[in-house]
N, CA, C and O atoms as a CHARMM CRD file, in Angstrom:
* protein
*
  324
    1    1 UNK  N     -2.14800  -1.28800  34.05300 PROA 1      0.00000
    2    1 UNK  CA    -2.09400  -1.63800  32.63900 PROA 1      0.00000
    3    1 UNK  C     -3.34600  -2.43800  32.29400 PROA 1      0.00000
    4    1 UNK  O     -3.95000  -3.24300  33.00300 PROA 1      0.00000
    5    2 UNK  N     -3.62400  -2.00500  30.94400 PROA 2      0.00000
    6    2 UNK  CA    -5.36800  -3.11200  30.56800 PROA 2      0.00000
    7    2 UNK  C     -4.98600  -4.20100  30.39400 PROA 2      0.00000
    8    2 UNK  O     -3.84500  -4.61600  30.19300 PROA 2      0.00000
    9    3 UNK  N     -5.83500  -4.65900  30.45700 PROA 3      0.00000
   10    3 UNK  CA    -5.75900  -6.49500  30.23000 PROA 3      0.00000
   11    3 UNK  C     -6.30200  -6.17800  28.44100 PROA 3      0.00000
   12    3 UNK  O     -7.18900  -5.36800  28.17300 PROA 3      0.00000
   13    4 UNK  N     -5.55800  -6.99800  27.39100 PROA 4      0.00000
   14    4 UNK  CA    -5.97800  -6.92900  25.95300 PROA 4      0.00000
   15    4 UNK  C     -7.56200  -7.86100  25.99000 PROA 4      0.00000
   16    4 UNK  O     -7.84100  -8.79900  26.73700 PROA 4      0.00000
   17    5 UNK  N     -8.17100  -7.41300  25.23300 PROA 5      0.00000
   18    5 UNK  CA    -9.38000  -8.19100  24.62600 PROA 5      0.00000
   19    5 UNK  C     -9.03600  -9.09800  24.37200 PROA 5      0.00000
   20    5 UNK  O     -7.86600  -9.24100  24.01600 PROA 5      0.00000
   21    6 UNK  N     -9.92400 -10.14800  24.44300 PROA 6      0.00000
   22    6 UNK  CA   -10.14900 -10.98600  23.57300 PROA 6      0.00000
   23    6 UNK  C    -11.01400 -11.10700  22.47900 PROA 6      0.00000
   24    6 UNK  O    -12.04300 -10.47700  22.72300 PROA 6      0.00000
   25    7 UNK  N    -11.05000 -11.73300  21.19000 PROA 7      0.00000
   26    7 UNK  CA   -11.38400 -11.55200  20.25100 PROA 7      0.00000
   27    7 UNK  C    -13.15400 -11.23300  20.53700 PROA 7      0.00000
   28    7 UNK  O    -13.93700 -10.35500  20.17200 PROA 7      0.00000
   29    8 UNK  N    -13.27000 -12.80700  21.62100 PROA 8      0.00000
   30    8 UNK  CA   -14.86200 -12.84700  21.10400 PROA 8      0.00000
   31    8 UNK  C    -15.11700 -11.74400  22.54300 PROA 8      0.00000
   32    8 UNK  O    -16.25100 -11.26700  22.56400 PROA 8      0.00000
   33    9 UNK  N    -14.50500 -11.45700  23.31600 PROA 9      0.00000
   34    9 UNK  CA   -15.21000 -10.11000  24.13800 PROA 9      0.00000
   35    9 UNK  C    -15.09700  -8.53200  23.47000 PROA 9      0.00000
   36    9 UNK  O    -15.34300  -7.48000  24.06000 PROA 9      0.00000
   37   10 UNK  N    -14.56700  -8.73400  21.79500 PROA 10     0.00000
   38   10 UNK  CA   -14.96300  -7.69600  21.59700 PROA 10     0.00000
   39   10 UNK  C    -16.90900  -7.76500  20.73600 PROA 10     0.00000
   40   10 UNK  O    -17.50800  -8.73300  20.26700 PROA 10     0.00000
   41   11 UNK  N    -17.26700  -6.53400  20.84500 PROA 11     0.00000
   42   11 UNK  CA   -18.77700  -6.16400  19.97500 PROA 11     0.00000
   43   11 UNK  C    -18.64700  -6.68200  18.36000 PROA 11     0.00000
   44   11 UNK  O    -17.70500  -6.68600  17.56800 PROA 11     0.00000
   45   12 UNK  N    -19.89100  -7.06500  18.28200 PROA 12     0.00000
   46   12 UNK  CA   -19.92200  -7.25500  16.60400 PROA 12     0.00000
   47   12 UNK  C    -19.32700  -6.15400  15.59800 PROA 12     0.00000
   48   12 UNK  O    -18.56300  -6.41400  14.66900 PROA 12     0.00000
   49   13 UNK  N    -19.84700  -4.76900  15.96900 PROA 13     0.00000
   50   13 UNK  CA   -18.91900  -3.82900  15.53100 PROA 13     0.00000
   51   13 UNK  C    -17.84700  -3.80100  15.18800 PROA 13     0.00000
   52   13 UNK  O    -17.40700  -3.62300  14.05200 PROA 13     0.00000
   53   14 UNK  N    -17.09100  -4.04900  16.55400 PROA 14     0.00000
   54   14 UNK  CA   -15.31200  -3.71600  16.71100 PROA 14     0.00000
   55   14 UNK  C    -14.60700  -4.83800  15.79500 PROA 14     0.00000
   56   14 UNK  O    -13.69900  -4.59000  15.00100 PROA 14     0.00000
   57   15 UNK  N    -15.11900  -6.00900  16.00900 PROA 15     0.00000
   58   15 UNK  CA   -15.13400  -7.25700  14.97300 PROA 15     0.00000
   59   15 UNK  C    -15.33900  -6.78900  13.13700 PROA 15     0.00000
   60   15 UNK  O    -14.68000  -7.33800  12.25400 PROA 15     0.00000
   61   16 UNK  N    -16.00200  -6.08800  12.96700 PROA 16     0.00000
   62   16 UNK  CA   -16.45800  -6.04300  11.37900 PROA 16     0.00000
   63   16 UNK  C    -15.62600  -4.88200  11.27100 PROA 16     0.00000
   64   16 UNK  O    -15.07000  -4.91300  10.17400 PROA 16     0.00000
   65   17 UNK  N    -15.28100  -3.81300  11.97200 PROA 17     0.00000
   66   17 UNK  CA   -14.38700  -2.67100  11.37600 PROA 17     0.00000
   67   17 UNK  C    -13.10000  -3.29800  11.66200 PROA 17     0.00000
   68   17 UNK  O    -12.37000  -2.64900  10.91300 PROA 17     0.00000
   69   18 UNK  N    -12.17500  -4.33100  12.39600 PROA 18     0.00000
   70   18 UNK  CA   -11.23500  -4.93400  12.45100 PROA 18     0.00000
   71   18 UNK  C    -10.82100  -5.34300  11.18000 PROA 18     0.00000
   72   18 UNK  O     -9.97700  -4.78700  10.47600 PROA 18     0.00000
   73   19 UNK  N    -11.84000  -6.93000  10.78800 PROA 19     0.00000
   74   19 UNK  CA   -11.78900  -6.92200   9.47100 PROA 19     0.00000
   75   19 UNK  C    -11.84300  -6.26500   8.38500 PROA 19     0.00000
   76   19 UNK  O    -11.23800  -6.68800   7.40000 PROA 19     0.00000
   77   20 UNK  N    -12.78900  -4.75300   8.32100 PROA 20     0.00000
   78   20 UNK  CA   -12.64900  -4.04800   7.30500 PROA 20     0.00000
   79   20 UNK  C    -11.21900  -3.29800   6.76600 PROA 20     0.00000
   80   20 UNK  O    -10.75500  -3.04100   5.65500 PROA 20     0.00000
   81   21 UNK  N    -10.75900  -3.07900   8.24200 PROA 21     0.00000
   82   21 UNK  CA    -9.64600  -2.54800   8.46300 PROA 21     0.00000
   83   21 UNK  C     -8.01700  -3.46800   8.06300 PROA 21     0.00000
   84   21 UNK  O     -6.92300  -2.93000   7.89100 PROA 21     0.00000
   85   22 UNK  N     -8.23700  -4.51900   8.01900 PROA 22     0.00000
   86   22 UNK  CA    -7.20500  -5.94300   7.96900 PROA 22     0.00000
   87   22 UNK  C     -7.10500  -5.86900   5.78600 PROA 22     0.00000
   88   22 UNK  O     -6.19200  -5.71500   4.97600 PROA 22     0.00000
   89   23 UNK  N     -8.67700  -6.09300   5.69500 PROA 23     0.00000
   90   23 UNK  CA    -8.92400  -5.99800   4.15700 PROA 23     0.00000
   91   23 UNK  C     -8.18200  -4.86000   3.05200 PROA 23     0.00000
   92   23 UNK  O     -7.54200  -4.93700   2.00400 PROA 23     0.00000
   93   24 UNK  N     -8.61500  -3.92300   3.83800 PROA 24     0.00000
   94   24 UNK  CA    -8.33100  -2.16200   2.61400 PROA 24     0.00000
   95   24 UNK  C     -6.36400  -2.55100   2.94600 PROA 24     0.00000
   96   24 UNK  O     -5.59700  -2.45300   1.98800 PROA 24     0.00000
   97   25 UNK  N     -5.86000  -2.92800   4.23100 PROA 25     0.00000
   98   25 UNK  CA    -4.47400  -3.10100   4.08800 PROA 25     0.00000
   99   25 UNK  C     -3.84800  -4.25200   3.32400 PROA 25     0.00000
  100   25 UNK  O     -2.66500  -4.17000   2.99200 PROA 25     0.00000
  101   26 UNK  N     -4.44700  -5.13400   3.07800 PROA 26     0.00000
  102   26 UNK  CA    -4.31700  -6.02500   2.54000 PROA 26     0.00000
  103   26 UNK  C     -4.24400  -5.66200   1.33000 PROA 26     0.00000
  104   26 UNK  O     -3.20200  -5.86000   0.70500 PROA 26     0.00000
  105   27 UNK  N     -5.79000  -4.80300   0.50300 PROA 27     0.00000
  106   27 UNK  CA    -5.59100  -4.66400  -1.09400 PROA 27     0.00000
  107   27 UNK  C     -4.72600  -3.60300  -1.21500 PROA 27     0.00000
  108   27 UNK  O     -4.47400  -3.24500  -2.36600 PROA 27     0.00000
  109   28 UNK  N     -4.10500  -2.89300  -0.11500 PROA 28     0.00000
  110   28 UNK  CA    -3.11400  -1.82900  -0.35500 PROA 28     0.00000
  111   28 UNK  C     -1.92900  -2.19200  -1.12400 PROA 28     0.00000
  112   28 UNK  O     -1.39100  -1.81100  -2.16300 PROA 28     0.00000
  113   29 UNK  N     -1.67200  -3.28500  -0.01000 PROA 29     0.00000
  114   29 UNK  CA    -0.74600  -3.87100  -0.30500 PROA 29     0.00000
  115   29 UNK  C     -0.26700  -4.44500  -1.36500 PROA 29     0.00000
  116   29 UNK  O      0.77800  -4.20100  -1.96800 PROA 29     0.00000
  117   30 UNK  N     -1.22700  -5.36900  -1.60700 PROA 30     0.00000
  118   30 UNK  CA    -1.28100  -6.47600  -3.16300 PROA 30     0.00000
  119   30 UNK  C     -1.66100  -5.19500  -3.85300 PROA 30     0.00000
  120   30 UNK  O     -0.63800  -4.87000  -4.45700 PROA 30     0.00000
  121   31 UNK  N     -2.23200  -4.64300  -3.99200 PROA 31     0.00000
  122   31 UNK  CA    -2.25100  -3.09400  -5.77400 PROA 31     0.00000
  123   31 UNK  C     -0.92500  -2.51300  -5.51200 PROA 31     0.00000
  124   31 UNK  O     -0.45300  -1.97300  -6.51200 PROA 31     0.00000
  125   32 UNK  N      0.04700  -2.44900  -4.13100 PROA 32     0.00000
  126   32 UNK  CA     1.07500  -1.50400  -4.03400 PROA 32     0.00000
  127   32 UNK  C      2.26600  -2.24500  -5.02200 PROA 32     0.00000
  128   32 UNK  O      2.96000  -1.82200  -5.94700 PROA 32     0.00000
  129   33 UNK  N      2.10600  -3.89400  -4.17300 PROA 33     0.00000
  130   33 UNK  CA     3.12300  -4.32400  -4.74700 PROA 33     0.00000
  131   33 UNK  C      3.12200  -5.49700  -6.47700 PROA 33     0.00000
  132   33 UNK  O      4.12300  -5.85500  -7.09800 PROA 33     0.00000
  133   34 UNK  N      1.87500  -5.76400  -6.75900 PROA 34     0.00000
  134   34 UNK  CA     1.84600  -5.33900  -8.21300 PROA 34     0.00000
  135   34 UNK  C      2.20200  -4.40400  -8.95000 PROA 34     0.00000
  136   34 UNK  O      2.75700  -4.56200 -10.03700 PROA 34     0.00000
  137   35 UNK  N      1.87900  -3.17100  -8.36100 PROA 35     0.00000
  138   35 UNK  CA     2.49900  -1.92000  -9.29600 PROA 35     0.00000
  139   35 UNK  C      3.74700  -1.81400  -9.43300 PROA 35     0.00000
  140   35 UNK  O      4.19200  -1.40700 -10.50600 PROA 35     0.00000
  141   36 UNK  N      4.64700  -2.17600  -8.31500 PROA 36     0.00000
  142   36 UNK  CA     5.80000  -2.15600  -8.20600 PROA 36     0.00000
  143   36 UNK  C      6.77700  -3.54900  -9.32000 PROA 36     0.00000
  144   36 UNK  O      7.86200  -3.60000  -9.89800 PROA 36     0.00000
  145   37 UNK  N      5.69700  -4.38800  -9.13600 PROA 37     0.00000
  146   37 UNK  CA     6.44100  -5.29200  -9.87000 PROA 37     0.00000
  147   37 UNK  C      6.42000  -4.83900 -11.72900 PROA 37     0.00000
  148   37 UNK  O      7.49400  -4.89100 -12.32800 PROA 37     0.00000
  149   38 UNK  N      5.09900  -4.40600 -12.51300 PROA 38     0.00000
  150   38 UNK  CA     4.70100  -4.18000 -13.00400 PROA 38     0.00000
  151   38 UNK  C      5.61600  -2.78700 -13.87900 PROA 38     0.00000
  152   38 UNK  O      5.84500  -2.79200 -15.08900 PROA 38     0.00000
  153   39 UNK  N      6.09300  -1.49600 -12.75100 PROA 39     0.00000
  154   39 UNK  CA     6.69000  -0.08900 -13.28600 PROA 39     0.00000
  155   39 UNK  C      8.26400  -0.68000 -13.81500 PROA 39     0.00000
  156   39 UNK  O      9.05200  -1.46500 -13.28700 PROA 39     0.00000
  157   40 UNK  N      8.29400  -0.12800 -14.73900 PROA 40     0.00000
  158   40 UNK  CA     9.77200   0.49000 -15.05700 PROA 40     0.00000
  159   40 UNK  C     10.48800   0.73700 -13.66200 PROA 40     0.00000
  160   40 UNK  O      9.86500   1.24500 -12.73000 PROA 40     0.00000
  161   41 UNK  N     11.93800   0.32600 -13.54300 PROA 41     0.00000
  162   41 UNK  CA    12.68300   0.84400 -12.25100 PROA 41     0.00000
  163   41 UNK  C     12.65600   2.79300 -12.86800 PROA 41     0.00000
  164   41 UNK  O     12.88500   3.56400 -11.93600 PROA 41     0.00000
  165   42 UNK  N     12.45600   3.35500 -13.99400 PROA 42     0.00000
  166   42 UNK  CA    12.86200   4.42600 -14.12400 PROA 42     0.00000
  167   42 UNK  C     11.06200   5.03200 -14.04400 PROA 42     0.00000
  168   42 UNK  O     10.59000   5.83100 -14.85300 PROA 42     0.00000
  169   43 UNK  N     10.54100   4.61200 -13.25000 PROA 43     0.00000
  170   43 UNK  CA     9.22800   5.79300 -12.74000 PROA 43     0.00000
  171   43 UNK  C      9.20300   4.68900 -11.76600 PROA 43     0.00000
  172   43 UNK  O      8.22900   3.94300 -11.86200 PROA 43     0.00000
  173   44 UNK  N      9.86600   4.48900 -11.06300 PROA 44     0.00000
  174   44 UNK  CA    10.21700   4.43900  -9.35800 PROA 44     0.00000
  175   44 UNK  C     10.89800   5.50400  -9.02100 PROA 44     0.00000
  176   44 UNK  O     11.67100   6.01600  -9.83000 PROA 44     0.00000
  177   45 UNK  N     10.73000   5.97500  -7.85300 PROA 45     0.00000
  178   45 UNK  CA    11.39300   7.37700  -7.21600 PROA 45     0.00000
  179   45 UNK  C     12.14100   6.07100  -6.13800 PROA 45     0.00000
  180   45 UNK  O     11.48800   5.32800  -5.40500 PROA 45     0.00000
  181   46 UNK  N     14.08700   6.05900  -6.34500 PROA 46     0.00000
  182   46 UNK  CA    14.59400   4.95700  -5.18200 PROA 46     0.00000
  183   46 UNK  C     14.39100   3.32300  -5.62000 PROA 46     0.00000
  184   46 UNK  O     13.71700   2.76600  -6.48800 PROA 46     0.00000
  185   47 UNK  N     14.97800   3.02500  -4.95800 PROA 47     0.00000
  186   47 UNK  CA    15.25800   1.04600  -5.65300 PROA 47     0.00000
  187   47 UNK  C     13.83300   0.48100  -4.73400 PROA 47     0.00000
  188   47 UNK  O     13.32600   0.56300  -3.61600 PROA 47     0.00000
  189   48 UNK  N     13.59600  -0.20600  -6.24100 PROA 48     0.00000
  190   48 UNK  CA    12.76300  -1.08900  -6.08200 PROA 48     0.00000
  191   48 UNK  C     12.35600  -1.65400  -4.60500 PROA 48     0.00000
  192   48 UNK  O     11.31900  -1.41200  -3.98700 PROA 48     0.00000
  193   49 UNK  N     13.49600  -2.50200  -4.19400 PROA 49     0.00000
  194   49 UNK  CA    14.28900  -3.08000  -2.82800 PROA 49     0.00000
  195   49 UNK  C     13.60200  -2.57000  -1.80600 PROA 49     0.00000
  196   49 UNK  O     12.69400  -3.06000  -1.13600 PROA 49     0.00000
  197   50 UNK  N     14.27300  -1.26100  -1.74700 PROA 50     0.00000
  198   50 UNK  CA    13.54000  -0.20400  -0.82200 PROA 50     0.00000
  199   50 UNK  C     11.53300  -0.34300  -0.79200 PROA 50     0.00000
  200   50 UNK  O     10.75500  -0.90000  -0.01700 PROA 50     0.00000
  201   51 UNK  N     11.38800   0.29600  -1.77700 PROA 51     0.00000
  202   51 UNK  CA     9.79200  -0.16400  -1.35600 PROA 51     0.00000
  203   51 UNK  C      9.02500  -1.46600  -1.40300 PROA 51     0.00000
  204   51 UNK  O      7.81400  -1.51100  -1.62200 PROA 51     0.00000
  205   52 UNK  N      9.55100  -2.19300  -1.25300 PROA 52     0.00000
  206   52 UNK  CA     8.89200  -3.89300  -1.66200 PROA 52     0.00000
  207   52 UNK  C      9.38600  -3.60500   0.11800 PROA 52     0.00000
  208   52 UNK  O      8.36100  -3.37600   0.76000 PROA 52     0.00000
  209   53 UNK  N     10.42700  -3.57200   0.85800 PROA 53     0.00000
  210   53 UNK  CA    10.66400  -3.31500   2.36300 PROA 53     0.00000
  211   53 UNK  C      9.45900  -2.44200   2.80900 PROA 53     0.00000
  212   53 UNK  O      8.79100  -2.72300   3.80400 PROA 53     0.00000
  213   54 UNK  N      9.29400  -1.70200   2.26100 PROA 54     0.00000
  214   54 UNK  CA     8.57400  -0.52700   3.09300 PROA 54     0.00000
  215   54 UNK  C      6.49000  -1.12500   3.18300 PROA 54     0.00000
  216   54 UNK  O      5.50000  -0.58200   3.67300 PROA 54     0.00000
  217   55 UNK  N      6.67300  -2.24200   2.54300 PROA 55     0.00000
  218   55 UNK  CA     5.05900  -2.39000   2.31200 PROA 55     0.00000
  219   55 UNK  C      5.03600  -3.21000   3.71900 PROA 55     0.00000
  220   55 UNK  O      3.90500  -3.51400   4.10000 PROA 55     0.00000
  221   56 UNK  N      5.80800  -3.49400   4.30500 PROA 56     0.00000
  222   56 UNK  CA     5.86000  -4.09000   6.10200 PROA 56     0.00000
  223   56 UNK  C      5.51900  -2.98500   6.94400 PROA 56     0.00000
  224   56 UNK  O      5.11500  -3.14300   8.09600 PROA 56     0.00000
  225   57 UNK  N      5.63000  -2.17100   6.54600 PROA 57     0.00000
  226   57 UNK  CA     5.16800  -0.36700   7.46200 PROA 57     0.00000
  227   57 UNK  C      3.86100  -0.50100   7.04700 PROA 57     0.00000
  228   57 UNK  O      3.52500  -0.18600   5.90500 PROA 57     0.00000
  229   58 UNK  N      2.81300  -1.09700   8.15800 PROA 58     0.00000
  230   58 UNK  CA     1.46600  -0.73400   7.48400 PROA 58     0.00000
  231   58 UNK  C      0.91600   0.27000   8.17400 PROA 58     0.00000
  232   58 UNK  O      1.67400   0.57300   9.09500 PROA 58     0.00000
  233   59 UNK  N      0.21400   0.74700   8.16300 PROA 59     0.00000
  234   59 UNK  CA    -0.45400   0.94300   6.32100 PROA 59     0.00000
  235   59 UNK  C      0.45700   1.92500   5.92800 PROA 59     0.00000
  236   59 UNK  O      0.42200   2.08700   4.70800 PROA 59     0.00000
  237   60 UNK  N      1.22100   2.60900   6.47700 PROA 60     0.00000
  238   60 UNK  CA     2.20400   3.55300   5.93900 PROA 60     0.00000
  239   60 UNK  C      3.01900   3.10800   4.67800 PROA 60     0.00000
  240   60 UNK  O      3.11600   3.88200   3.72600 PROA 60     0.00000
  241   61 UNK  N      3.69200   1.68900   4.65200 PROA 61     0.00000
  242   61 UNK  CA     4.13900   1.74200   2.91300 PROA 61     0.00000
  243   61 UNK  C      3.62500   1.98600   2.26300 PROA 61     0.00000
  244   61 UNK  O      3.83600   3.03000   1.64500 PROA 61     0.00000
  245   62 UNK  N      2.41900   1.01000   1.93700 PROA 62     0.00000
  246   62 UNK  CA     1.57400   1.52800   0.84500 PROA 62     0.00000
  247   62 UNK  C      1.24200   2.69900  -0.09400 PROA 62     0.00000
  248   62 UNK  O      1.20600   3.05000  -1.27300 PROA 62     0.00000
  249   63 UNK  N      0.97900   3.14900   1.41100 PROA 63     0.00000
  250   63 UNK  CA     0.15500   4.78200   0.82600 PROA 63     0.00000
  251   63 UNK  C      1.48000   5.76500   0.70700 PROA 63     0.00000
  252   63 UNK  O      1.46200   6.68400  -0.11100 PROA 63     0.00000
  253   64 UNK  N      2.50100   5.56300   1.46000 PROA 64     0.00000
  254   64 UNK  CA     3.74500   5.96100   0.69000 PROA 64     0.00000
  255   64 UNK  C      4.30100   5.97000  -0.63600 PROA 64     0.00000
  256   64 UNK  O      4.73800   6.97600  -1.19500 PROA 64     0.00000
  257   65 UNK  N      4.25400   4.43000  -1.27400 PROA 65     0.00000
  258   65 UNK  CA     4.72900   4.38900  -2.30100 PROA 65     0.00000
  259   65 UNK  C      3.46300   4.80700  -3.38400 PROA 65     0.00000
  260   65 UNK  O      3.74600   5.51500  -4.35100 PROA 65     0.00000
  261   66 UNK  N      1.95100   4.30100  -3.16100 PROA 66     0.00000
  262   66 UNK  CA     1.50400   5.58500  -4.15700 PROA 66     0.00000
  263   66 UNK  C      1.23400   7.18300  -4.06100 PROA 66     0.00000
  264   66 UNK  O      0.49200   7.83100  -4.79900 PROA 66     0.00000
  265   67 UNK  N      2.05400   7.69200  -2.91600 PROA 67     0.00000
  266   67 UNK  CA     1.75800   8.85300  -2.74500 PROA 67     0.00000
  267   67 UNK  C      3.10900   9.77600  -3.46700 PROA 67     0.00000
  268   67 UNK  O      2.95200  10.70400  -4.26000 PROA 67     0.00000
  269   68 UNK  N      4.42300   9.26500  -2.97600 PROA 68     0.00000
  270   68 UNK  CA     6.03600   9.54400  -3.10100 PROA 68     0.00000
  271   68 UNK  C      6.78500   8.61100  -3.88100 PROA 68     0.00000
  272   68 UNK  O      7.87900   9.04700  -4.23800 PROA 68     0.00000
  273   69 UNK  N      6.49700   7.41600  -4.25600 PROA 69     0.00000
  274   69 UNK  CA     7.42800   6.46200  -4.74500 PROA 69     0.00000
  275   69 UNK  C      7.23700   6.32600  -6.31400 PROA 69     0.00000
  276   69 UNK  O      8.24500   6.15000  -6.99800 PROA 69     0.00000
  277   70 UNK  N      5.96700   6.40100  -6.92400 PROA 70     0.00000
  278   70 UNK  CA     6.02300   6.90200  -8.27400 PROA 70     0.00000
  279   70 UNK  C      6.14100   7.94900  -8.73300 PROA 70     0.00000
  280   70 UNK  O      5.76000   8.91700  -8.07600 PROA 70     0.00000
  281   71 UNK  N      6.75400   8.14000 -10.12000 PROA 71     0.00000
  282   71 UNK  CA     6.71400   9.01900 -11.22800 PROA 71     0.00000
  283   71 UNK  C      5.63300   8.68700 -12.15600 PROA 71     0.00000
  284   71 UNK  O      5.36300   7.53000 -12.48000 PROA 71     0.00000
  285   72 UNK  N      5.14600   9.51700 -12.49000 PROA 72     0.00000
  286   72 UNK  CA     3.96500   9.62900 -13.81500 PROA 72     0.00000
  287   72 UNK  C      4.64600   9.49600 -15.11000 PROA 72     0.00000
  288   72 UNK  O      5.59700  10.16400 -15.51700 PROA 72     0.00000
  289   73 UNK  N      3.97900   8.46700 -15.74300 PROA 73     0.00000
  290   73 UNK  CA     4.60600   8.60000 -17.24800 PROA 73     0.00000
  291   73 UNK  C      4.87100   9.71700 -17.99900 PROA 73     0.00000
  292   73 UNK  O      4.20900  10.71700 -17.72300 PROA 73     0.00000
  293   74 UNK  N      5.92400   9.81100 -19.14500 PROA 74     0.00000
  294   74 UNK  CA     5.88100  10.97000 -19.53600 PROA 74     0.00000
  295   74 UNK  C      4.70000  11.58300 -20.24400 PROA 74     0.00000
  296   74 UNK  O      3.62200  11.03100 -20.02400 PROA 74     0.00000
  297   75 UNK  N      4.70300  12.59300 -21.03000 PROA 75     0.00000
  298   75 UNK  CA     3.37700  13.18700 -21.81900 PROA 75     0.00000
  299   75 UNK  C      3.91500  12.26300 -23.21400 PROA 75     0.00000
  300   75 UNK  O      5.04800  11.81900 -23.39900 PROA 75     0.00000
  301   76 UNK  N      2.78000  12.14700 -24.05700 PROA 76     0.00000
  302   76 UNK  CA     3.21400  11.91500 -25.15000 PROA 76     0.00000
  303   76 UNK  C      2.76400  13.24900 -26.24600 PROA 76     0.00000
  304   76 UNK  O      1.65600  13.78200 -26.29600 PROA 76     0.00000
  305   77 UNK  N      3.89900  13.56700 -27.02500 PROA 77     0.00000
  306   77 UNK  CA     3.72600  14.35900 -27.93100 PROA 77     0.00000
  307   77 UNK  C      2.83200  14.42400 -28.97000 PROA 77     0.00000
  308   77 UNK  O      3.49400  14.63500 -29.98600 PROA 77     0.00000
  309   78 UNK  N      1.78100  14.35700 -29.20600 PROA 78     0.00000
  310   78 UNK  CA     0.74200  14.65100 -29.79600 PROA 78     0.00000
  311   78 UNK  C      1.29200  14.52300 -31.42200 PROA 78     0.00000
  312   78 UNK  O      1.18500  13.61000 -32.24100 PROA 78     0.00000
  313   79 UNK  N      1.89500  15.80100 -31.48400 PROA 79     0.00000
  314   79 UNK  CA     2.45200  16.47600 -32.95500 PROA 79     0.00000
  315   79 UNK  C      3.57400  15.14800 -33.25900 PROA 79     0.00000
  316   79 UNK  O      3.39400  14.66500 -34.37700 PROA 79     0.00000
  317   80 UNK  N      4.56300  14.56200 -32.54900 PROA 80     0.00000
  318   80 UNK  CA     5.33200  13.72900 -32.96500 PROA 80     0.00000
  319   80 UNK  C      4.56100  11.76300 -33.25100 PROA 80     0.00000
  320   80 UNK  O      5.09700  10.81300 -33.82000 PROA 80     0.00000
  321   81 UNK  N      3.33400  11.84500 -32.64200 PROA 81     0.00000
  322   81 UNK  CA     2.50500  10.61300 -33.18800 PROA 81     0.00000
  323   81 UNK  C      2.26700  10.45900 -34.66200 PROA 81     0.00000
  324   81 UNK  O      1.62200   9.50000 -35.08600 PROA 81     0.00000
């Protein structure tokens, strides 16, 4: 079995894509779950509940709930404006 790294025996590299990588999940997150706070429960696809849980699945909530968990607003009728 490997022995885990340590932080500073990893490369400057592995270090800056770590963090890059820590960041994009991070704003996933905070834009996922603003939106969530933000939608109508009726253009949520499933309770709220449920995806505010699911943003702990990283990076998989996230990109779940903007991939499957919204509905698109309706159209607006043009002729009825």
């Amino acid at each position: 079995m490997q022995n885990k790294k340590k932080w500073s025996e990893l490369t400057p590299t592995q270090q800056k894509l770590i963090i890059a990588g820590g960041a994009v999940e991070l704003a996933l997150t905070t834009a996922a779950l603003i939106s969530l706070a933000k939608r109508p429960s009726s253009r949520v696809r499933g309770p709220k509940v449920m995806w505010v849980l699911a943003q702990a699945i990283q990076p998989f909530g996230p990109i779940a709930y903007f991939t499957l968990g919204t509905r698109s607003a309706p159209a607006v009728d043009a002729n009825r404006a």
